[in-house]
N, C-alpha and C positions, 0 to 999 in steps of 0.2 A: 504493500500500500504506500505511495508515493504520496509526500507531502501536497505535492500541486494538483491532486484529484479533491482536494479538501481548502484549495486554499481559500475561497471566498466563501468558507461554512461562517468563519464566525461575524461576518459582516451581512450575511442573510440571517443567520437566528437573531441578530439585533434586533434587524430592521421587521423582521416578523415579528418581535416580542411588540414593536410598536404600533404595527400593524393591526395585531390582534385584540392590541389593550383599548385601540383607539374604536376600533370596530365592535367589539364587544360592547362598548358604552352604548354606541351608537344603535344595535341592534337592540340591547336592552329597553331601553329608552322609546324606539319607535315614533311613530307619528312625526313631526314636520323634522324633530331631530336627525331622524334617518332618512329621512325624505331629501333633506340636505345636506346632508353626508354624501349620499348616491348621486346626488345632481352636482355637487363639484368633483367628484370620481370621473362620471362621464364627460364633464368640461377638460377633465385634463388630459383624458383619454382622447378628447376629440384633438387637443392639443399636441398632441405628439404626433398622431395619424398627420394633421399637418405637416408637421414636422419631417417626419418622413417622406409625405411627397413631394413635396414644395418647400425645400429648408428656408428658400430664401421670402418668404413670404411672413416674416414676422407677426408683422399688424393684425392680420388675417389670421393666426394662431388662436392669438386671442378672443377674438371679433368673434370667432365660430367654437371657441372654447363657451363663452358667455352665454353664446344662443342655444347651444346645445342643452347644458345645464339650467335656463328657464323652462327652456321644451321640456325637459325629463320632471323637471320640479309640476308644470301645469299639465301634464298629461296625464298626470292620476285624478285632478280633481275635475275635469271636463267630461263630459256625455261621451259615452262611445261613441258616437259618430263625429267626433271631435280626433278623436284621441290621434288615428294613424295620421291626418293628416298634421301634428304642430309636430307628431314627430318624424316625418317625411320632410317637410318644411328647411331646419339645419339642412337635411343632407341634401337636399337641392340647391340652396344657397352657396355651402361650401362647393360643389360642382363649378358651382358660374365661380370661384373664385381658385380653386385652385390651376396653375397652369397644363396640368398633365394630367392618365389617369386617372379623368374625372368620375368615370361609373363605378372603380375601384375604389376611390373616395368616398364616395355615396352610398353604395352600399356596405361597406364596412362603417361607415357612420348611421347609417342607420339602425346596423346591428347595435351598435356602442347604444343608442337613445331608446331604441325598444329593450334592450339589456338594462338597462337603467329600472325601465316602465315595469320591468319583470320581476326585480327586487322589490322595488317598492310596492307590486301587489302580493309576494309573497308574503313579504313582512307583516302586513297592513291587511291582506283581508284572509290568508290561512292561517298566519300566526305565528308567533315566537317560537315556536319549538317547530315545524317547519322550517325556517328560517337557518336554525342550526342546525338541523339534518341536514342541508344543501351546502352548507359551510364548511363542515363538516369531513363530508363525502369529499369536497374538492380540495380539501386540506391536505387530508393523509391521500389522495392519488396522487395531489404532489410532494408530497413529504416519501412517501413511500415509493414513487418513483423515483427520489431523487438518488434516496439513500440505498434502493435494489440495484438502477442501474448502478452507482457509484463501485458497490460493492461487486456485484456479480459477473458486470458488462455481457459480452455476447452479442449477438450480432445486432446490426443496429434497425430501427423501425421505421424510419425512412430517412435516409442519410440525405438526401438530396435537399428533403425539405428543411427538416432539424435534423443535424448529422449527431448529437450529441445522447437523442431518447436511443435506446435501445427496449427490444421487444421484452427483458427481463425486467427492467424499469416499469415496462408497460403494462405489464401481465400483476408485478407487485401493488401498482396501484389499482389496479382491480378487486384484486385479494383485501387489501384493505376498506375498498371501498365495501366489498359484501361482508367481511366485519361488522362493519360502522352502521351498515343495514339492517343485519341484524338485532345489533342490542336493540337498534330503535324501534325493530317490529317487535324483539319482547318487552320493550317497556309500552308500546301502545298499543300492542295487542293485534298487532297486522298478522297477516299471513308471508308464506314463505315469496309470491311475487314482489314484496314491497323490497327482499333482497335484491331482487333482478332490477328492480328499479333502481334502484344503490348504485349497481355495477354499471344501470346504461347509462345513469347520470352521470358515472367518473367517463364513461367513453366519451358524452358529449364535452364533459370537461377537456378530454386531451383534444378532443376534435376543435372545440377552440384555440385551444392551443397551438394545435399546430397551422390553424388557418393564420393566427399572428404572425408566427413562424414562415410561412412559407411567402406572407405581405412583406415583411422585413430584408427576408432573402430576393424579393423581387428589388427592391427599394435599397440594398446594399448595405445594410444597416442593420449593427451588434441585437443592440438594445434599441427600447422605443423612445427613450429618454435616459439621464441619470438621476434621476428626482427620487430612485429610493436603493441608497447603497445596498450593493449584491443581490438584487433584480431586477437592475434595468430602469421602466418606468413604470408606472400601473397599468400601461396596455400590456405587458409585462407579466405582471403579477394577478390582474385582473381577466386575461383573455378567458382562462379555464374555467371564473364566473358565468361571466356571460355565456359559453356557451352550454352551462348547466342549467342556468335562469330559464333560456330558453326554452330547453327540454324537457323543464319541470310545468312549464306553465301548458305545453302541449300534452305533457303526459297525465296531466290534472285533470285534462280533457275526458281521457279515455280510463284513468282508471283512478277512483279517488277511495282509499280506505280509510279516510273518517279524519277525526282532527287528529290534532297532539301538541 
């Protein structure tokens, strides 16, 4: 085990320790607290997507950082037949404004503002303890990815796109994710599907991930920003959310086993 497979651990469990103390309040808490918590997450997310494709477009970072984050904040409290279009809205604007790769803009900013809308109705109309199961789940897929592949390595799961996951990383956070499914089905009383839902939530988490992943590598670019030592930025740290949020809000659709 080679010092430099480990070197940027103690600068990621920092910034995770702060991460999670900060987010915990904020999930705690609930209502406009986490409301705006998740709508300057999305603003900054929106700001780095900038960033990456258009470096040189400063002003406009912002401009669509700002609008992002109202849209996410007033998209929960509008009619649904409001709702898709303020958050369509940003990612059209940002199109007319960045120089290149406009549709790729647009819709990955639209994920980032419907990502948003997804927290804030899990939070807020399933509840707190949903809330932590989704957190949860994409927690230890990335913890336990990080720490399987680290240790085990083995061939890798799509080098081209992220050359760094390996399929034993990949497979480890699965395993934890049906862990983490389980206690949750024996403390609320689910059935054994609510573990499958565990496991397809950690895939849509890496599938976010690696959709960042493969934006990045298009765009040439490490990290989405440096705004959180040893991960990057929060498109970063956040992608495996969003594409859990999502999944969870589709999968609520079709199979719902009660509160918690």
């Amino acid at each position: 085990m080679s010092d430099g497979r480990w070197s940027d651990l103690s600068a990621r469990v920092l910034s995770a320790a702060v991460l999670v103390a900060i987010g915990s309040v904020e999930v705690w808490l609930g209502g406009l607290w986490f409301e705006a918590f998740i709508a300057i997450a999305c603003g900054l997310m929106t700001w780095e997507l900038v960033r990456m494709i258009d470096p040189d477009k400063v002003g406009v970072r912002v401009q669509l950082g700002i609008l992002t984050g109202v849209a996410v904040l007033l998209s929960y409290h509008v009619p649904p037949l409001f709702k898709l279009p303020i958050l369509v809205a940003p990612a059209l604007v940002g199109a007319g404004q960045v120089g290149h790769s406009k549709t790729i803009y647009a819709l990955f900013a639209l994920w980032i503002a419907a990502s948003g809308l997804g927290f804030i109705s899990i939070r807020e109309t399933m509840g707190f303890g949903w809330m932590v199961w989704l957190i949860s789940v994409v927690v230890v897929t990335d913890v336990a990815g990080y720490f399987v592949g680290k240790t085990i390595g083995g061939p890798k799961f799509w080098p081209k796109v992220s050359p760094k996951k390996t399929w034993s990383g990949t497979a480890g956070g699965w395993a934890a994710a049906a862990i983490v499914g389980a206690v949750f089905a024996i403390y609320a009383g689910f059935g054994f599907m609510f573990v499958v839902i565990s496991v397809l939530t950690s895939m849509a988490s890496q599938a976010g991930d690696i959709v960042e992943s493969a934006t990045k590598r298009k765009f040439g670019v490490k990290d989405s920003s440096n705004l959180i030592p040893g991960h990057g930025g929060f498109l970063d740290r956040f992608d495996g959310m969003m594409g859990a949020a999502l999944f969870v809000l589709i999968a609520g659709l079709i199979y719902s086993p009660g509160g918690m």
